[in-house]
N, C-alpha and C positions, 0 to 999 in steps of 0.2 A: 249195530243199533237195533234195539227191539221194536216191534210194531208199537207198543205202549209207548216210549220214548219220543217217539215218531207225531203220535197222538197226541201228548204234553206239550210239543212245539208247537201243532198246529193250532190247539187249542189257545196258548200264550200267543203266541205269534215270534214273527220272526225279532222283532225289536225286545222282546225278553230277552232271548240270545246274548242283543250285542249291548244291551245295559248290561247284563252279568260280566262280560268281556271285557267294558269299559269300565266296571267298576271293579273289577281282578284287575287291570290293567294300573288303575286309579291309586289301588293300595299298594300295590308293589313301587309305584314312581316313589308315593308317601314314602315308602320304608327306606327305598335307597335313597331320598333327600334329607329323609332325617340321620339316618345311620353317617351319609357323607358329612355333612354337616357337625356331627361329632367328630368323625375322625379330621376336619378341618380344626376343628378348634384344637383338640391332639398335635396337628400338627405346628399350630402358629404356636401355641404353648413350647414344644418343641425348640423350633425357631429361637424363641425369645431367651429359652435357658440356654441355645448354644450360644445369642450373639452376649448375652450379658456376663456366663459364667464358663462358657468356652477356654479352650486354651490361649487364644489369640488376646478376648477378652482380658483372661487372665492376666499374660503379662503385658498387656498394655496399661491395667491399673496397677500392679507389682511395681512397673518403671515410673508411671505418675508419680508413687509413692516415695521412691526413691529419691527424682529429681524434687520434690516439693522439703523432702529431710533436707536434703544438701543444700538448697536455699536456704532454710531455715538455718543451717551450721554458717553457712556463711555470713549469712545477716548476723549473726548471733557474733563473727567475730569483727564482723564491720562493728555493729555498736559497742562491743570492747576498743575498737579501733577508735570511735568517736568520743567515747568515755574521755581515753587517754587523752586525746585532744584538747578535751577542755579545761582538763586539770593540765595536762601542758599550759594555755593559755594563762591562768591563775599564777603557775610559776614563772612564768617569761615576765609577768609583770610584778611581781615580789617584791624586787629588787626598790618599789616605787614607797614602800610602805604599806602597812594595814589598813589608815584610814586614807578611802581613798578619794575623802571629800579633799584629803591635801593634794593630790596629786593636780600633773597640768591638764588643762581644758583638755587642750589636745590630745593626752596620754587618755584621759577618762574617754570620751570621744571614742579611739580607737579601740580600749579595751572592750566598753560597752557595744562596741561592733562587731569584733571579734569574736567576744561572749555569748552574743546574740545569734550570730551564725552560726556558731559551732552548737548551741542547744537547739535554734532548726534543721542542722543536719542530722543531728542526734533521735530527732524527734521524727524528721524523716524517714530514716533508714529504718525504727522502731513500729512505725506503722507499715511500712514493705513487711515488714519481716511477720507486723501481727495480721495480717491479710493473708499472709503465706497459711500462719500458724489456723488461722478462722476455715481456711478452704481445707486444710489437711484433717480439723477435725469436723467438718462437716462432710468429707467423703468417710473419714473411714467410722463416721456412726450408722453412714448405709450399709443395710445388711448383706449386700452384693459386692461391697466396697471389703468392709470390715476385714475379711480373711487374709486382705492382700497390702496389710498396714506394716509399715516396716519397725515400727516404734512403738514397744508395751505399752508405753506410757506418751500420753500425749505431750506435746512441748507447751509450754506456759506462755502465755502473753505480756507482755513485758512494757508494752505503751503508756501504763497507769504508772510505773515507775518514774516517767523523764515530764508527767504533763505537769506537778507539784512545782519544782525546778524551777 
């Protein structure tokens, strides 16, 4: 340390020193809080692209996809199942005649029960299946979703079909 040097402290005093100290000290905390603080956000970012598009990710929405088609194939053959049913119903009572103001109390009675169940099961099974169909296209138009859709082409709703009926 020079004589001069010496004489610039004495001059300032000693609390010059330890402001420049405390304010070297001051800027460096700043740099490494801001710099962490980046790399923080880096890392939650990070984070977020492994738990969403991760491999686990991955096939966990690949399998949603799957199981929500095969509901949908099923329901699809349930309501062919229910279809039948009701045209079953129609022929079982044929036999009665066309107009079926002639037929008995009791025959109309059952049929109109018959009839009537069999288009609320139909209309049942038709909304299962279009809830299935509303959740599969509302995952796979998210763009996180979208890659891991098992069906080009979306499956159709089909509920507007049986509510006329």
């Amino acid at each position: 340390m020079s004589w001069k040097s010496y004489e610039n402290a004495v001059e300032k005093g000693p609390g010059a020193l330890l402001f420049k100290a405390f304010g070297l000290i001051l800027a460096v905390l700043i740099v490494l809080g801001i710099t962490g603080y980046i790399f923080g956000l880096f890392g939650e970012a990070a984070q977020v692209a492994q738990e969403e598009l991760g491999p686990k990710a991955a096939l966990a929405k690949y399998e949603w996809f799957i199981e929500q088609a095969n509901g949908i194939e099923k329901m699809d053959k349930d309501i062919t199942m229910f279809e039948d049913r009701t045209k079953q119903i129609d022929e079982q009572y044929k036999s009665y005649g066309d107009d079926k103001a002639k037929w008995p109390a009791h025959i109309q009675v059952q049929y109109n029960k018959e009839k009537q169940q069999g288009r609320e099961d139909l209309i049942a099974i038709a909304s299962q299946r279009n809830n299935l169909v509303k959740e599969y296209h509302s995952a796979s138009d998210k763009f996180n979703w979208k890659p891991f859709q098992t069906r080009p082409d979306k499956p159709k709703e089909r509920f507007n079909d049986y509510v006329v009926k």
